[in-house]
C-alpha positions as semicolon CSV with decimal commas, in nm:
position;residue;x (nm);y (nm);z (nm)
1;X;2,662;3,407;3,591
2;X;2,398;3,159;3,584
3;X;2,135;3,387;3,372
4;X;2,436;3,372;3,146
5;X;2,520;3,026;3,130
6;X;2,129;2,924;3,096
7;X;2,131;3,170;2,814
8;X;2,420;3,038;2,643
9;X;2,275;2,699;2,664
10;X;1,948;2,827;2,522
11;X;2,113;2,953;2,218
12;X;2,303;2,632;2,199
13;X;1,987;2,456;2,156
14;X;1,845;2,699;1,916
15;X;2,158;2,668;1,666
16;X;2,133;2,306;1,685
17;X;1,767;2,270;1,622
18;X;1,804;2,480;1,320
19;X;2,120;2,293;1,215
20;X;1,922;1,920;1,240
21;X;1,591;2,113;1,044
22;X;1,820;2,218;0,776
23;X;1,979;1,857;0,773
24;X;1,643;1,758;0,759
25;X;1,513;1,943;0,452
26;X;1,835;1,870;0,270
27;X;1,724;1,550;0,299
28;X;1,390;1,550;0,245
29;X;1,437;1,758;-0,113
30;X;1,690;1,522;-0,264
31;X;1,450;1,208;-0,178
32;X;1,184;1,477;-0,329
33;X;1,392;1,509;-0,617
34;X;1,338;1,213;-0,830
35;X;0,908;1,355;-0,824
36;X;1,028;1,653;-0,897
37;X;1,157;1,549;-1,213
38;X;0,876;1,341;-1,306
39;X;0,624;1,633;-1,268
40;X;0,812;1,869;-1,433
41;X;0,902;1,677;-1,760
42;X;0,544;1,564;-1,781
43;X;0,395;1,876;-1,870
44;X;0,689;1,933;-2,129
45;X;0,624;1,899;-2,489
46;X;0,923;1,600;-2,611
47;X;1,089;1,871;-2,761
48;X;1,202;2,048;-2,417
49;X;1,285;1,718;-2,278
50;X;1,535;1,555;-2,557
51;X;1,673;1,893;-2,650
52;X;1,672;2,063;-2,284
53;X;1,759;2,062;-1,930
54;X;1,525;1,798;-1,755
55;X;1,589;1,961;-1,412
56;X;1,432;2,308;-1,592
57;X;1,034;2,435;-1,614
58;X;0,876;2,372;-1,964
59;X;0,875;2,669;-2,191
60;X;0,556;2,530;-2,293
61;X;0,309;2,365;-2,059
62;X;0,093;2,129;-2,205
63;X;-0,139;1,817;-2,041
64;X;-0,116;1,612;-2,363
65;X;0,108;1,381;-2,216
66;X;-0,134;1,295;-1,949
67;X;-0,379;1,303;-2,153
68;X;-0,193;1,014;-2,369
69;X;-0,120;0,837;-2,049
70;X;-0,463;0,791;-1,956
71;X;-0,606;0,737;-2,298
72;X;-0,802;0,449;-2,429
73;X;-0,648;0,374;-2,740
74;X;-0,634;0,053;-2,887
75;X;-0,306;-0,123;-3,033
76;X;-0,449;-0,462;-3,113
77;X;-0,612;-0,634;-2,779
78;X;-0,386;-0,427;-2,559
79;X;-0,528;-0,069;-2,489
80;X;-0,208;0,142;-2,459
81;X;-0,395;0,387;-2,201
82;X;-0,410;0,361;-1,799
83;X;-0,799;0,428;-1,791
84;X;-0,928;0,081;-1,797
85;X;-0,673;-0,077;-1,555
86;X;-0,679;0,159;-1,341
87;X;-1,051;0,040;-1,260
88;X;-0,895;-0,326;-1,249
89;X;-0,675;-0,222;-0,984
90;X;-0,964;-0,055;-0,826
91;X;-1,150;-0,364;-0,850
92;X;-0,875;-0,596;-0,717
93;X;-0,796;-0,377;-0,431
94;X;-1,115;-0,322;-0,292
95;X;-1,217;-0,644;-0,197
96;X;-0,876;-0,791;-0,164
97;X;-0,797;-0,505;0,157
98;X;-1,182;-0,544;0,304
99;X;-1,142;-0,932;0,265
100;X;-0,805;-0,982;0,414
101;X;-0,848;-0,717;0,700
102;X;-1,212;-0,894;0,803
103;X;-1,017;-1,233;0,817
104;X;-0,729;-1,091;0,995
105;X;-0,962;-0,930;1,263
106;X;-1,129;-1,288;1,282
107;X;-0,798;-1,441;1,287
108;X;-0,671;-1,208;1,584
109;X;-0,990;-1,192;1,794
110;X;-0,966;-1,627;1,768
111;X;-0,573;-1,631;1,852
112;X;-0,643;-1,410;2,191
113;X;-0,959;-1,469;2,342
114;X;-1,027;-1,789;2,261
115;X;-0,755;-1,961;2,304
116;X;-0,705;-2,365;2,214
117;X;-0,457;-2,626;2,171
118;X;-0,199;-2,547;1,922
119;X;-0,255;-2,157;1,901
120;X;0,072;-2,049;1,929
121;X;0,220;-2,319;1,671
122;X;-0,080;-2,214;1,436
123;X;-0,011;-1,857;1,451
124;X;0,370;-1,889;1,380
125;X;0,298;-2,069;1,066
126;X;0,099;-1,753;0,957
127;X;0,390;-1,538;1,102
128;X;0,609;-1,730;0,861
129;X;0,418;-1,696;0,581
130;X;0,471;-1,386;0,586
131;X;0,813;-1,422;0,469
132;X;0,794;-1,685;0,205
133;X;0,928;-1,473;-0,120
134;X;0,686;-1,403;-0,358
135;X;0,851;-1,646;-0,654
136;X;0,787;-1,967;-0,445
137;X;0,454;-1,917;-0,468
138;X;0,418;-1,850;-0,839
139;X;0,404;-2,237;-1,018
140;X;0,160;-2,359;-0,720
141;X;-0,074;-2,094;-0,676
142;X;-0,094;-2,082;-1,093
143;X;-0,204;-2,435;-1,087
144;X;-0,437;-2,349;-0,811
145;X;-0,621;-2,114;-1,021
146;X;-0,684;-2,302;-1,322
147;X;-0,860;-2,590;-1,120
148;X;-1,060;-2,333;-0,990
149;X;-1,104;-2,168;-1,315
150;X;-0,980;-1,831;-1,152
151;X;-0,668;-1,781;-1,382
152;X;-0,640;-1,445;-1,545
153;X;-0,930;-1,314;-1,410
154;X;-0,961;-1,040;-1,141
155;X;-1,140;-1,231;-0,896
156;X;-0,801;-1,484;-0,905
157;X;-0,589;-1,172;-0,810
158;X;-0,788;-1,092;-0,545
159;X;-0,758;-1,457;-0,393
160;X;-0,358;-1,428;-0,439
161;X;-0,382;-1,115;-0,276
162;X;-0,594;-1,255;0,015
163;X;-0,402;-1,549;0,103
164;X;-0,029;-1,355;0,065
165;X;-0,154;-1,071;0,324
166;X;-0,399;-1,276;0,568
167;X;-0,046;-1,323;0,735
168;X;-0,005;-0,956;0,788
169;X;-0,310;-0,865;0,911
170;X;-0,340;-1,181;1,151
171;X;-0,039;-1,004;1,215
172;X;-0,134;-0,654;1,348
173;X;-0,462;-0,755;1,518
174;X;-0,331;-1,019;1,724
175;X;-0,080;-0,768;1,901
176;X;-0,328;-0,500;1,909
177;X;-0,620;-0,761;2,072
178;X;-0,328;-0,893;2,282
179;X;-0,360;-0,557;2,471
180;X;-0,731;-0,557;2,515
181;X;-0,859;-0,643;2,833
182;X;-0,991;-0,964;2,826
183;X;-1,225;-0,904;3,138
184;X;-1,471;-0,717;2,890
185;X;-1,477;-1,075;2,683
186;X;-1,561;-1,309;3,020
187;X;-1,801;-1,027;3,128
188;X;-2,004;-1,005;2,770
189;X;-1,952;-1,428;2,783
190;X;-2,119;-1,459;3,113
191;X;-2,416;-1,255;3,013
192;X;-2,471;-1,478;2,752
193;X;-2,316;-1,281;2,424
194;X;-2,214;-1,483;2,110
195;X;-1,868;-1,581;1,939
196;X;-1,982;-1,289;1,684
197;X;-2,171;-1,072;1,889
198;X;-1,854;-0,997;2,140
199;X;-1,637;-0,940;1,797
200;X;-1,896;-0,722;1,592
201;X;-1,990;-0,516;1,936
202;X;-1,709;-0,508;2,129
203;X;-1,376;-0,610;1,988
204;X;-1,443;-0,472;1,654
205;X;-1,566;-0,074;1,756
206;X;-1,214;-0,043;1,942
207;X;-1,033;-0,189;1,642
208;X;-0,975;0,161;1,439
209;X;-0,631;0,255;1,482
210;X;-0,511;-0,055;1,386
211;X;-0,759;-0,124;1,083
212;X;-0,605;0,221;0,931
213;X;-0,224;0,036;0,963
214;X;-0,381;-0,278;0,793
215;X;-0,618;-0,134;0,517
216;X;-0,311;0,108;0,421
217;X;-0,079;-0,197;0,440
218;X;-0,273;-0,362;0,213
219;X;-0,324;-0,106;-0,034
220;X;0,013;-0,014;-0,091
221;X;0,123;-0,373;-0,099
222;X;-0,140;-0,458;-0,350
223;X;-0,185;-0,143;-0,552
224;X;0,237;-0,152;-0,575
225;X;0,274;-0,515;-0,689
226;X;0,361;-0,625;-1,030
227;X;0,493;-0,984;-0,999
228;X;0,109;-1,128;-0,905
229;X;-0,016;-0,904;-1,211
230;X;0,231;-0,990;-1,466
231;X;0,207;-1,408;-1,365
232;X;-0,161;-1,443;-1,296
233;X;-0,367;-1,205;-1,506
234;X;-0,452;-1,175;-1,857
235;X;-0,539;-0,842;-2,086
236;X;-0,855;-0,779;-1,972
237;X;-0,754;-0,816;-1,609
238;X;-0,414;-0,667;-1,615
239;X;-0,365;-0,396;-1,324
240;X;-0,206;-0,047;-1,338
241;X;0,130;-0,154;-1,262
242;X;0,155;-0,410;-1,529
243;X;-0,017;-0,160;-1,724
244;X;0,239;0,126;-1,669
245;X;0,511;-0,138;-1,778
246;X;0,308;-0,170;-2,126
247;X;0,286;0,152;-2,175
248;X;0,666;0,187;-2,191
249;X;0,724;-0,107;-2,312
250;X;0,493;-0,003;-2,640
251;X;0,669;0,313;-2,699
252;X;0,840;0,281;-3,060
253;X;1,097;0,496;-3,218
254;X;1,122;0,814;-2,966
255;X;1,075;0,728;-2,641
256;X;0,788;0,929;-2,502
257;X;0,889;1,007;-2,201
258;X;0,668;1,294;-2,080
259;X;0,416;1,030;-2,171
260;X;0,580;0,765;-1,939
261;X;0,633;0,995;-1,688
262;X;0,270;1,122;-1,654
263;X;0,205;0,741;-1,660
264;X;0,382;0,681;-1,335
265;X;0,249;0,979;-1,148
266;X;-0,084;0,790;-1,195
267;X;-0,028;0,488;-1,172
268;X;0,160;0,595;-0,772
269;X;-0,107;0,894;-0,662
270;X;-0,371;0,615;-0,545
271;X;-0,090;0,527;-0,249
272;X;0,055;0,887;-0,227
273;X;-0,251;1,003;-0,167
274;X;-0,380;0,732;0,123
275;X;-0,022;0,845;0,309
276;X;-0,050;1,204;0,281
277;X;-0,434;1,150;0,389
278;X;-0,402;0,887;0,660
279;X;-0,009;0,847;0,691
280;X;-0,024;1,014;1,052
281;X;-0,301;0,768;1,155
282;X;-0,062;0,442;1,039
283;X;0,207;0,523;1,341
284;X;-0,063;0,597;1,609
285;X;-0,184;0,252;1,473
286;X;0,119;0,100;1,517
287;X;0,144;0,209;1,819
288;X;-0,166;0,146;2,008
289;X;-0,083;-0,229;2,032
290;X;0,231;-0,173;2,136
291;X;0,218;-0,085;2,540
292;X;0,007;-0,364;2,756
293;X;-0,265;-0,160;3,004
């Protein structure tokens, strides 16, 4: 009687493990769907797509339209390719992500082992500027630019990007340093080590999991924002996204959309392609700082 009952609840299990796996993957292809789509009707010739069944496989495969996408044709002073901002994204992100993550280390070593008057007070105005919508600071941080002489230039998108996700990344290493024991800090200040010495050595080494969450915070936040592009930079400096919007925008007549299409696959792989690389490594990053001990 009990072989059969334990039996009976084995099967149990079995059925509904297979039942939530096939909820699962229901799921997971219509949220696939929409990429689908986009990859298949990118490879089409127009034709197939204005004339056809979006949802189908081209007749005819053909990389033209990726080849238009990422073209450096010029229409005036605006090149109607991805190519060249592409590599002003690349240049914006770069230092924007190593710049903001340093600073938030900085920020989260200072806020828990050395702590002063007015910490906690300090910190929650950088916790709150984390939630100030983007539009508030548009007219301000435009004014700030031209005195510098930073406005629609690269380098002035990285500073916008610095100072919007210093917040964040204060952020995520000021929980995860919250956890570390402080007893190694005292021990490396009593044999004589320096403000910079216990961060570079010490602090710093242990830091990975949670630089992964911030750098890939950062990227996707920056790589993925338009707003900052469209306001601040100019069309030299323009980056992908504000790009990708030209490049529909610019379409006359017929819509290409194989062309547009292709044009959004590159303009997202950058970020797809951090996640599927390093996507496992931003939860255990998340959760390191998360249990005290």
């Amino acid at each position: 009687m009990a072989a059969a009952t334990q039996d009976m609840v084995v099967r149990t299990g079995a059925v509904t493990r297979t039942l939530i796996y096939v909820v699962l993957l229901l799921f997971a292809l219509f949220y696939l769907l929409p990429l689908v789509v986009m990859l298949v009707n990118s490879v089409k010739p127009l034709a197939e797509i204005t004339g056809g069944n979006m949802i189908a496989f081209p007749d005819v495969w053909t990389l033209e339209p990726w080849r238009k996408a990422w073209s450096e044709a010029q229409v005036g002073v605006q090149a109607t390719g991805l190519k060249p901002y592409f590599w002003n994204s690349i240049k914006m992100v770069v230092p924007a992500v190593t710049i903001s993550t340093i600073l938030g280390a900085l920020n989260g070593y200072v806020l828990t082992k050395w702590r002063f008057r007015g910490d906690t007070v300090l910190f929650g105005l950088m916790l709150f500027a984390c939630f100030i919508p983007f539009q508030i600071v548009l007219i301000p941080m435009a004014r700030v630019l031209g005195i510098f002489g930073l406005a629609g230039t690269t380098w002035g998108l990285v500073v916008v990007h610095v100072v919007y996700g210093i917040g964040f990344t204060t952020l995520y290493y000021r929980n995860y340093y919250a956890a570390f024991p402080s007893e190694l800090v005292r021990a490396a200040q009593i044999d004589g080590a320096s403000f910079f010495q216990i961060f570079w050595r010490i602090l710093l080494p242990s830091s990975g999991p949670i630089t992964v969450v911030s750098i890939i915070w950062q990227f996707t936040n920056i790589w993925n924002d338009f707003l900052f592009g469209a306001s601040f930079a100019d069309f030299s400096s323009q980056p992908m996204t504000v790009a990708l919007n030209n490049l529909v925008q610019s379409s006359t007549g017929v819509k290409e959309y194989n062309v547009h299409f292709a044009g959004a696959i590159l303009a997202a792989l950058p970020t797809l392609l951090v996640y599927i690389v390093a996507g496992r490594y931003f939860v255990r990053g998340l959760m390191a700082g998360s249990v005290k001990g």
